[in-house]
C-alpha positions as CSV (number, residue, x, y, z in Angstrom):
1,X,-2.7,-9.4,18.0
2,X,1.0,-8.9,17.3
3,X,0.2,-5.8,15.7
4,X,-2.5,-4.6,18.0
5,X,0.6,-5.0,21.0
6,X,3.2,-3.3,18.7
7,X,0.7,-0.3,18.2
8,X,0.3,0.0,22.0
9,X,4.1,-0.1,22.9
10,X,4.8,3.1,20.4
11,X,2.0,4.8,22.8
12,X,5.2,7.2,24.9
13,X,2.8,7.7,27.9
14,X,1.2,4.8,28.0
15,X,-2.6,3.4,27.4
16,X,-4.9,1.4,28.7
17,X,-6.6,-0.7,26.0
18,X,-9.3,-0.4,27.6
19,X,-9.9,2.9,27.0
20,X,-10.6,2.2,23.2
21,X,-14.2,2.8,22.7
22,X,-14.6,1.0,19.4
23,X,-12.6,-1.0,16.8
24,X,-12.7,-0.9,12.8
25,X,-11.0,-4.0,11.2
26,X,-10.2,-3.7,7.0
27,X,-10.0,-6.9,5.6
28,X,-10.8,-8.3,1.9
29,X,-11.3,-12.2,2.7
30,X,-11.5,-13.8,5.6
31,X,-14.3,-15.8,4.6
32,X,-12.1,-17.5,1.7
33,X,-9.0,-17.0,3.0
34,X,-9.3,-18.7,6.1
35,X,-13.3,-19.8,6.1
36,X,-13.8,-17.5,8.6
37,X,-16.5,-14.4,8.4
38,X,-17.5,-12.1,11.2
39,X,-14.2,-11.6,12.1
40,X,-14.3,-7.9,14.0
41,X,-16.2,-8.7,17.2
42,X,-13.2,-11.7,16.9
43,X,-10.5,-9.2,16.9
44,X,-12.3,-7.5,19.5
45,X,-12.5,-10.7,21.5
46,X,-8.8,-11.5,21.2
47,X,-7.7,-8.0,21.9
48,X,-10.1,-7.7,25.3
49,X,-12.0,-5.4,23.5
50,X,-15.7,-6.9,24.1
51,X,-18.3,-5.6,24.1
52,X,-16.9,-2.6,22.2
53,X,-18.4,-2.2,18.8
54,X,-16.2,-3.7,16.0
55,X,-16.8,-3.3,12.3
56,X,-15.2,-5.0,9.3
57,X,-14.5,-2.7,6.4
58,X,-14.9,-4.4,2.9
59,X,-12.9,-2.8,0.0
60,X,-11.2,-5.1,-2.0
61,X,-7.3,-3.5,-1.2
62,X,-8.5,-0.4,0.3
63,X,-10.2,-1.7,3.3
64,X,-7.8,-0.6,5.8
65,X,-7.7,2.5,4.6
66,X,-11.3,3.2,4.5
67,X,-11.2,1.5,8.3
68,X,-9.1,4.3,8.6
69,X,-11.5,7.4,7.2
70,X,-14.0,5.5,9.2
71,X,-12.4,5.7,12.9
72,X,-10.9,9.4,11.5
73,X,-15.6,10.6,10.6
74,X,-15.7,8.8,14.3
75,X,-13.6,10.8,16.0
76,X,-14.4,13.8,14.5
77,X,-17.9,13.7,14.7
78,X,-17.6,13.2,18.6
79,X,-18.8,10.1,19.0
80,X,-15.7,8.6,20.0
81,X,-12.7,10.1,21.9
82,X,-10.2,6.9,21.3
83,X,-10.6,4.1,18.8
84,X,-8.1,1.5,17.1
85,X,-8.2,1.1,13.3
86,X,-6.6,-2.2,12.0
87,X,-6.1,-4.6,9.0
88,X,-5.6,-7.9,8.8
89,X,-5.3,-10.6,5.7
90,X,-3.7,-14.5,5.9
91,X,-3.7,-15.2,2.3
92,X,-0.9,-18.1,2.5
93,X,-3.0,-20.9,3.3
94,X,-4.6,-21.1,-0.4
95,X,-2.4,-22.2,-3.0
96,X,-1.7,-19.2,-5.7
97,X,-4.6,-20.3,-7.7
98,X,-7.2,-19.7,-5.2
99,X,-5.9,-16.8,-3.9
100,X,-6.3,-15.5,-7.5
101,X,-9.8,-16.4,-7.7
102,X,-10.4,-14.7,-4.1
103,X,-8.7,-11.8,-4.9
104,X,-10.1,-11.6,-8.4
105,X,-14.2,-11.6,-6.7
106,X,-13.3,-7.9,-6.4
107,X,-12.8,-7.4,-10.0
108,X,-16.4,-7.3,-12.1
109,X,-17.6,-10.6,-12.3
110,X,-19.6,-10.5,-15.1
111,X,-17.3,-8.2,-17.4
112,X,-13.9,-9.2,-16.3
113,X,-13.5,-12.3,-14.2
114,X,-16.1,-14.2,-16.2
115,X,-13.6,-13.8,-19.4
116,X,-10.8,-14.5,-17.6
117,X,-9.3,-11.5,-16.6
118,X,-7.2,-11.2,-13.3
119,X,-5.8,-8.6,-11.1
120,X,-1.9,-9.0,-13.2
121,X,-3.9,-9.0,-16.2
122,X,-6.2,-5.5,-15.5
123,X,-3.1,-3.6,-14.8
124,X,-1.1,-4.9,-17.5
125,X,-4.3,-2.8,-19.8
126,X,-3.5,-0.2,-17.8
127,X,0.1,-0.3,-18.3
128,X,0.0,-1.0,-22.5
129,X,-2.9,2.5,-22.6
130,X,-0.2,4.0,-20.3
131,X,2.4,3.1,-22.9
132,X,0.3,4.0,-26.1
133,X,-0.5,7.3,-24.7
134,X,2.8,8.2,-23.2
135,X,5.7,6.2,-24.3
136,X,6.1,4.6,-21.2
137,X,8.6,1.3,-21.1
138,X,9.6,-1.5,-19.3
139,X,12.8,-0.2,-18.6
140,X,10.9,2.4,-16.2
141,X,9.2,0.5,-14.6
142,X,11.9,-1.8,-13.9
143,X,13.2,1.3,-12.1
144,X,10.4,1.1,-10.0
145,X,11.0,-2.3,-9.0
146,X,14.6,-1.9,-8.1
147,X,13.8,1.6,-6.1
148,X,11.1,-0.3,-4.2
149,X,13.2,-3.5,-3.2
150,X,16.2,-1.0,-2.2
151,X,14.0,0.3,0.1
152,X,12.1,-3.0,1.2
153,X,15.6,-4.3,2.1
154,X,16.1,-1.7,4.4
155,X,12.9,-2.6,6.5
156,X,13.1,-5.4,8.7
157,X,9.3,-5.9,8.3
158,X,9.3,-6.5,4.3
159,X,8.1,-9.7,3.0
160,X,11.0,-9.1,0.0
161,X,14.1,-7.4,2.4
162,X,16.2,-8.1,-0.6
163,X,17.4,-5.8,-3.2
164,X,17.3,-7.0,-6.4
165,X,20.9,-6.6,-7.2
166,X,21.0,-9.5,-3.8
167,X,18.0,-11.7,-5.5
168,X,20.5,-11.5,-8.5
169,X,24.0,-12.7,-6.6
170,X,22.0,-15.2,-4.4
171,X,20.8,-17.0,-7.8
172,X,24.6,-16.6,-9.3
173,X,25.5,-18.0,-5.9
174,X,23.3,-21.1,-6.4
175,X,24.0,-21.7,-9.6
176,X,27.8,-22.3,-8.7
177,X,27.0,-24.0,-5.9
178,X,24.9,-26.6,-8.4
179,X,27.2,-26.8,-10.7
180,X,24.6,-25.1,-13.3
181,X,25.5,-22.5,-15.6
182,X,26.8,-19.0,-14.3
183,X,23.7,-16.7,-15.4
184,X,26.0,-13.5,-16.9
185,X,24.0,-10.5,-15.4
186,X,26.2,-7.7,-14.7
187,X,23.4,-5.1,-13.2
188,X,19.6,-5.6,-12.2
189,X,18.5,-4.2,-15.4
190,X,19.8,-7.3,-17.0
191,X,18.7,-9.7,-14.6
192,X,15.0,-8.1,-14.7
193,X,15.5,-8.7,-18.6
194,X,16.2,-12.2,-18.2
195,X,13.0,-13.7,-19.1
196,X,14.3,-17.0,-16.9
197,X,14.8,-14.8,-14.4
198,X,11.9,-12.4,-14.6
199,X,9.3,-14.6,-16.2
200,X,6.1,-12.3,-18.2
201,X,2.8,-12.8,-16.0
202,X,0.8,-10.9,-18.0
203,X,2.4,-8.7,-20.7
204,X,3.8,-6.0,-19.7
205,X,3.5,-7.6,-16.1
206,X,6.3,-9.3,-15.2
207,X,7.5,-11.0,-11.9
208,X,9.0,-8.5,-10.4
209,X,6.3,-6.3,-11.3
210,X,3.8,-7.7,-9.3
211,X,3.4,-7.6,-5.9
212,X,3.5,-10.6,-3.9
213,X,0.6,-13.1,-1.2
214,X,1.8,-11.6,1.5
215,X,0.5,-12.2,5.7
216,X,0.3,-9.1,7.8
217,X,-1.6,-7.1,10.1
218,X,-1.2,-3.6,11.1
219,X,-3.0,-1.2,13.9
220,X,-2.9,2.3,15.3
221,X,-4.2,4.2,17.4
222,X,-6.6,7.4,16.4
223,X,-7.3,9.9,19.3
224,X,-9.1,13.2,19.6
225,X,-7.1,16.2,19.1
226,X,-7.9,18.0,23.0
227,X,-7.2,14.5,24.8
228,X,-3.7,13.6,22.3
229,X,-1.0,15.0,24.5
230,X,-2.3,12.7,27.6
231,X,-0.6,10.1,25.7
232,X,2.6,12.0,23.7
233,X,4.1,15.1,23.8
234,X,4.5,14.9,20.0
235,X,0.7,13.7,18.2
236,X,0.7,12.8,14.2
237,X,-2.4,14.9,13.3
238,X,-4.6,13.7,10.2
239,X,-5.1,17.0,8.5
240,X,-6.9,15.5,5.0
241,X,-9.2,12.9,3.9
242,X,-10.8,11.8,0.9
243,X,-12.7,9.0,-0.8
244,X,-14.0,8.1,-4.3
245,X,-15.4,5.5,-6.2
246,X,-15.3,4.8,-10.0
247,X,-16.6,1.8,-12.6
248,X,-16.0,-1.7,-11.4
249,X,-14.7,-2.7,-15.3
250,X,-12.1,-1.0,-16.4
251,X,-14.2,-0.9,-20.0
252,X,-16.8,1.4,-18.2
253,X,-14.2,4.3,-17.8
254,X,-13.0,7.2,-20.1
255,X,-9.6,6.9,-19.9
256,X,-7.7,4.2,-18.0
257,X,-4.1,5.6,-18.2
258,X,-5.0,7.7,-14.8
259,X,-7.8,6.5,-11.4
260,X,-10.1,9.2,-12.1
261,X,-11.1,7.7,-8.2
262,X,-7.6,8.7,-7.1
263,X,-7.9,12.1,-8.5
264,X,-10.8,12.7,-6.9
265,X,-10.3,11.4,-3.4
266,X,-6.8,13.5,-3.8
267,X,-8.6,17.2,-4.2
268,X,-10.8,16.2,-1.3
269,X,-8.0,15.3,0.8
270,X,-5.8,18.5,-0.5
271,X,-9.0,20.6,0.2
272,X,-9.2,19.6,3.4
273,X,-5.7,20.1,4.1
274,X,-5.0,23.1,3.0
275,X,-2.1,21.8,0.9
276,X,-0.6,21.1,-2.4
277,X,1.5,18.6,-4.0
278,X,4.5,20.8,-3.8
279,X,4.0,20.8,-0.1
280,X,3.6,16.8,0.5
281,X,7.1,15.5,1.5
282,X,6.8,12.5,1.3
283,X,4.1,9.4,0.3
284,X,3.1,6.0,0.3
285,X,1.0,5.2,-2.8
286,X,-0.6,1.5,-3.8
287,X,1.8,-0.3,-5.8
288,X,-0.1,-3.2,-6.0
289,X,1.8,-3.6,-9.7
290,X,4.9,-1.0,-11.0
291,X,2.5,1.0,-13.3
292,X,0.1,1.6,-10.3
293,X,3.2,3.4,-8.6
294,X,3.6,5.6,-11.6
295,X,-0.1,6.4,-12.3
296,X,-0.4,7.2,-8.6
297,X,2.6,9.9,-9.0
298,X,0.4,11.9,-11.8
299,X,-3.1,11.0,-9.8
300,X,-1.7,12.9,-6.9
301,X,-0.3,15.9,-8.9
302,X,3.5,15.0,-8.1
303,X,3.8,14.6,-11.9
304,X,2.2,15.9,-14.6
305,X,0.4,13.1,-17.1
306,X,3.2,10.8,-18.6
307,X,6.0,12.4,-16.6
308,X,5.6,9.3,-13.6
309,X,7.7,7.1,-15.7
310,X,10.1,9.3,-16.1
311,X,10.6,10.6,-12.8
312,X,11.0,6.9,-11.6
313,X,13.6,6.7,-14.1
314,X,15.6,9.8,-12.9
315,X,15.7,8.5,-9.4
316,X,13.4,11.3,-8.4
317,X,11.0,9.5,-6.3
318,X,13.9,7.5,-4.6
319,X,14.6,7.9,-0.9
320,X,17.2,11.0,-1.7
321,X,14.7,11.8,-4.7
322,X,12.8,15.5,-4.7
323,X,9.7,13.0,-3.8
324,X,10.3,9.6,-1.9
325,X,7.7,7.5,-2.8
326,X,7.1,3.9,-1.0
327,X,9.6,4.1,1.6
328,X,8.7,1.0,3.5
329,X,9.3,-0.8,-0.4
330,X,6.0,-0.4,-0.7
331,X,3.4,-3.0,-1.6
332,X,5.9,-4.6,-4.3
333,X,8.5,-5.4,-1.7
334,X,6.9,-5.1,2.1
335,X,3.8,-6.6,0.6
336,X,0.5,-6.5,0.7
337,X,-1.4,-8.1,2.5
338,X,-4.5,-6.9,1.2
339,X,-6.8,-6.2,4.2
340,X,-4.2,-4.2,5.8
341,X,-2.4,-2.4,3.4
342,X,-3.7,0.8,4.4
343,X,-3.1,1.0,7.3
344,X,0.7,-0.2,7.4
345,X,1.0,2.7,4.7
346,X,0.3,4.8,8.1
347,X,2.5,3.1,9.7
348,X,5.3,3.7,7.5
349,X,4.4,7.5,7.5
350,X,4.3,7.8,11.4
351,X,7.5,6.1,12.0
352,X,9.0,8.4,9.4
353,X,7.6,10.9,11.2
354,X,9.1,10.4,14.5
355,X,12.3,8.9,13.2
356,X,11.5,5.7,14.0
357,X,12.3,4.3,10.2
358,X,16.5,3.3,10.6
359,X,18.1,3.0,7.8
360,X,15.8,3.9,5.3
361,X,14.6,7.4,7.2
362,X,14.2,10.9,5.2
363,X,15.4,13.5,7.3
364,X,12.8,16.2,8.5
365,X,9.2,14.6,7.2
366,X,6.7,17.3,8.3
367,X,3.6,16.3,5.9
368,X,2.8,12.7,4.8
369,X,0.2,11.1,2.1
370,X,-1.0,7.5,1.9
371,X,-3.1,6.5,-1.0
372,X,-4.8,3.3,-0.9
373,X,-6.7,1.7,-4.3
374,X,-9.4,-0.8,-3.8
375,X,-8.8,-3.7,-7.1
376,X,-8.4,-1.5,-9.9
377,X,-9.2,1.9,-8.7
378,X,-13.0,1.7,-8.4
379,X,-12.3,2.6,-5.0
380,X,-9.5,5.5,-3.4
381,X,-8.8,6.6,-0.5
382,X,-6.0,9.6,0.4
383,X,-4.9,10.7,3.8
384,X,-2.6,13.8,4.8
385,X,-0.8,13.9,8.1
386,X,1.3,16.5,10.0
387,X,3.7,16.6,12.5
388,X,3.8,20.1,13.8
């Protein structure tokens, strides 16, 4: 509901909720999260929505953005003139165990989770292939880490609004202040070293690696192109979509050092578009763990294959980088909450867009990407936007 207000207070002219003529909720979990199923009509009931129809999207991390191609084929096919896409996950009421299990039922159950694997765990084979193939170290994607939490502590919303050069004086700080032993880290790349600082999770995974179980909704608000300016003089239009699937286990695909899903959902989108990678100014991509950052980079033809880590290294997807990537801190340090993930990667992008995004805003964004993975990658889904 927070979220669901916030969205109709960025409306300039104004809107009357009651225009909206159907709602699309993404969400992973409710029903183990919180023990609650069914929960769209709910949303639609808290929001004063009823007796709108209101569908729950189900795909593992990318149900929000899916929600989000689903309102966008709603619109466009005419059906709808106005309709509110959302995402929504409360994952803090199960202790860490369950909320691995939970989040782990979108993994393959017979191939992976009945073995043992977990999310940390199916990345971490994606990260050592990653390395084997390409060279890839820790050291870069420590890089991503720090970019990410730079950003994240720019953006009031973040779960993590610490950099981790501040993570690292705060635990010097309380170490004095115990009377413990004064850690000697000198610069983040030593701190994220520090295996008592940065503990392994599943090798090369480490803590600051992974994102964390984060609460959060987010909402906006899609409209149809001819009816946009009734409510601002200056409209965000979604210009590119796409959406693919892939294997469920990661042993049923070719080669897991790229999302052949992302790819694919990324061509679509660019088709659509009109576009290239050159053109896209800036992007929010599913960092769910560091290596899905840098996979996402060559997936979306920023980089060529094995030049992600690389260009995280070089600073060149930082904020004042030839390609900002993850803005907001992405899912490592805003979080990600999985349900609505998604979706707050549009919100990210539109207040970019309008200069809404303080201290962490790149000057004259024009054309946006999100890119949203569903567990690990058997679903994608890409979005381009424009501000013209």
């Amino acid at each position: 509901m927070e979220a669901f207000q916030a969205a109709l207070e960025t409306v300039k002219k104004g809107i009357d909720p009651r225009e909206i003529e159907a709602i699309y909720v993404g969400n992973l979990s409710s029903d183990c999260f919180e023990g609650q199923a069914h929960i769209a009509p709910i949303m639609a009931e808290w929001a004063g929505l009823n007796p709108r129809p209101a569908t729950r999207t189900e795909d593992a991390c990318a149900s929000s953005g899916v929600a989000l191609r689903e309102g966008i084929i709603a619109v466009a096919s005419g059906l709808y003139d106005i309709v509110l896409v959302s995402g929504v996950e409360s994952m803090n009421k199960l202790t860490t165990a369950r909320v691995t299990d939970t989040l782990a039922a979108a993994a393959d159950a017979i191939y992976e989770v009945s073995v043992g694997a977990t999310f940390p765990s199916l990345y971490a084979q994606i990260a050592t292939a990653h390395m084997g193939k390409y060279g890839t170290t820790e050291e870069q994607l420590m890089k991503v880490t720090i970019k990410n939490h730079d950003n994240g502590a720019l953006n009031p919303k973040a779960h993590f609004n610490s950099s981790i050069r501040d993570i690292m004086n705060s635990r010097i700080a309380r170490a004095k202040e115990r009377g413990q032993p004064i850690p000697s880290w000198t610069n983040e790349m030593e701190f994220l070293k520090d295996p008592s600082a940065n503990p392994i999770v599943a090798w090369p995974m480490k803590l600051y690696d992974c994102s964390p179980i984060t609460d959060g909704a987010a909402c906006a608000i899609l409209v149809a192109e001819e009816i946009a300016r009734n409510f601002t003089d200056e409209p965000i239009h979604v210009i590119g979509t796409g959406q693919a699937s892939d294997a469920q286990a990661l042993h049923g695909r070719k080669d897991i050092t790229s999302l052949t899903a992302s790819r694919l959902a990324t061509e679509q989108a660019y088709e659509m578009a009109g576009v290239t990678p050159k053109d896209i100014q800036l992007a929010e991509v599913h960092d769910c763990f560091t290596i899905a950052e840098v996979v996402a980079t060559e997936d979306l033809g920023f980089f060529k294959p094995g030049e992600g880590p690389k260009a995280a290294e070089e600073g060149r997807t930082a904020r004042d980088g030839e390609k900002p990537i993850n803005t907001s801190g992405g899912l490592k340090s805003k979080g990600h909450p999985v349900g609505a993930t998604g979706v707050g990667q549009l919100v990210e992008v539109w207040e970019q867009m309008n200069g809404h995004a303080g201290q962490r805003q790149v000057a004259g964004v024009n054309l946006a990407l999100t890119h949203n993975v569903g567990a690990s990658g058997s679903t994608v889904v890409v979005h381009i936007f424009e501000r013209r």
